[in-house]
Structures are given as structure tokens and as C-alpha cells.
C-alpha positions in Angstrom: 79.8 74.4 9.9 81.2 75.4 6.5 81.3 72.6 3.8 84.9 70.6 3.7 86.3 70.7 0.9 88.1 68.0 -0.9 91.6 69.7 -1.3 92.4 69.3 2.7 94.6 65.7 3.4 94.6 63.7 6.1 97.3 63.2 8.3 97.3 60.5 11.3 97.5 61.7 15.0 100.8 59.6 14.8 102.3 62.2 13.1 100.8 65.4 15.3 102.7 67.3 17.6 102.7 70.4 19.6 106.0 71.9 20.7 106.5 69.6 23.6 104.0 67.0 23.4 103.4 64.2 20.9 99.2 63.9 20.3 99.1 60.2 20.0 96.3 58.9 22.3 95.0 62.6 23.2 91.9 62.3 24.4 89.2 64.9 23.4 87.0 66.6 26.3 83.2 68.8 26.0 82.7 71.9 28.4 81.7 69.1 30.8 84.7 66.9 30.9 83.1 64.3 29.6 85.2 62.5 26.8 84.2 63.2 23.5 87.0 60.5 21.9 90.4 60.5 21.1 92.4 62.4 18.6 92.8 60.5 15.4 94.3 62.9 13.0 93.7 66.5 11.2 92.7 67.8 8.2 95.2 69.9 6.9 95.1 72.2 3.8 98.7 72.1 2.3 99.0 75.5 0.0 97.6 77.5 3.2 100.1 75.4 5.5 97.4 75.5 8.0 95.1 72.8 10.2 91.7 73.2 9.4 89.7 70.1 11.5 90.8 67.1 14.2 89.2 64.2 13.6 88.2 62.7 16.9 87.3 58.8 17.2 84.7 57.6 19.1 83.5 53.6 19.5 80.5 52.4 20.8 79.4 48.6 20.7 78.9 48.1 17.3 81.6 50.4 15.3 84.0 53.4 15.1 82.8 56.9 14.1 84.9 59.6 13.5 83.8 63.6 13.8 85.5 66.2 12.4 85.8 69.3 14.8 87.3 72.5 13.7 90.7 73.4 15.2 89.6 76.8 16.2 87.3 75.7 18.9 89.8 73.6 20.7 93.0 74.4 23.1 95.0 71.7 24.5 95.3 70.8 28.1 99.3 69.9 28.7 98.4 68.8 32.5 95.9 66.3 31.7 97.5 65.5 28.1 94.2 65.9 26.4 92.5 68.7 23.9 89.6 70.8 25.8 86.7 70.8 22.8 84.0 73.9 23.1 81.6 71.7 21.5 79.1 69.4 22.8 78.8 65.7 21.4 75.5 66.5 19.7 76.8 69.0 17.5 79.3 66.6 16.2 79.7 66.1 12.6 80.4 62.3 11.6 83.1 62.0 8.6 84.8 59.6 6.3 87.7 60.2 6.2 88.5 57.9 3.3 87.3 60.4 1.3 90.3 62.3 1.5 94.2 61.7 0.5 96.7 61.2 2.6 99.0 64.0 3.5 102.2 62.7 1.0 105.7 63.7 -0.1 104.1 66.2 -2.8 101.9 67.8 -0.2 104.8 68.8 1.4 106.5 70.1 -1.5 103.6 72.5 -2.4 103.4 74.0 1.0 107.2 74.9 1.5 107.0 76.1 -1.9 103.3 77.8 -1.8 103.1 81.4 -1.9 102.8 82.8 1.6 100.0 81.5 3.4 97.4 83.7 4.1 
């Protein structure tokens, strides 16, 4: 996976949406049907006005981890309200996503008024 960089923001699965469906509580599924997590936000970088990763959270006994999972390998299931993942849980990459800003007001303002994205 290429490296992420630190220009993309975070924006909470709260605030996700396709066309019809809202993506809060979307659960994640491998090849296998086995669930991976559920969908806890995207990275998004602003000036390209594109989604580059979903962050997918996954809790075993002793705490939370979050993977990042790029967008392109996913497609979303409207019949079983979840997102069908082409990658298997070992391949995973944990995140923080801490590390990143929030998606804000100014984010917003560059990418309506960003040159066309690419």
C-alpha cells in the first residue's frame, strides 16, 4: 500500500453517505463474509475532492483498532447494508487516526474552490 500522506482529513462515518443510504453502522465484509469491522469514517483528500481510504473499526477484548482500507477495493452491498472489502483481515493496515485533522469548514472551502480535480 502506498504511504498516507498527512494532507488527507478525517471525516466520521456519521457524516458518510451514498445516494440512498446513510453509512452509519455499515459493517465491513472479506471475500469470505466474514466481518472485518464496521465503517468508522474516510480519509478524504480535500483539493482532489476525492475519498482515498475507510477506516474500519474492529474491537477485540482488550481495545479498539482501526485499519485503513483503500476505497478502490471496496463496493457497497445495498441489500445487506454493508461494504463488500476485497481484502483479507491479515493484510490490514492498523492506523491512528489522530494523526490526522478533521475534515473542517476550510476543507470545504478549498475543495469547492480547488482547481478541477484530477
Amino acid at each position: 500500500m502506498e504511504a498516507i500522506g498527512p494532507d488527507l482529513r478525517y471525516l466520521k462515518a456519521e457524516q458518510l453517505r451514498t445516494d440512498t443510504d446513510d453509512l452509519t453502522s455499515t459493517v465491513l465484509l472479506n471475500p469470505d463474509n466474514r466481518k472485518l469491522g464496521r465503517l468508522s469514517g474516510a480519509l478524504i483528500d480535500p483539493l482532489r475532492r476525492r475519498v482515498r481510504y475507510l477506516i474500519v473499526e474492529s474491537r477485540d477484548w482488550l481495545r479498539m483498532h482501526r485499519y485503513v482500507i483503500p476505497l478502490g477495493t471496496t463496493r457497497f452491498d445495498r441489500d445487506r447494508h454493508a461494504l463488500l472489502v476485497d481484502i483479507d483481515a491479515d493484510a490490514l493496515q492498523e492506523i491512528r487516526v489522530d494523526r490526522f485533522e478533521r475534515f473542517s469548514d476550510d476543507d470545504l472551502i478549498a475543495a469547492l474552490f480547488a482547481p478541477k480535480a484530477a
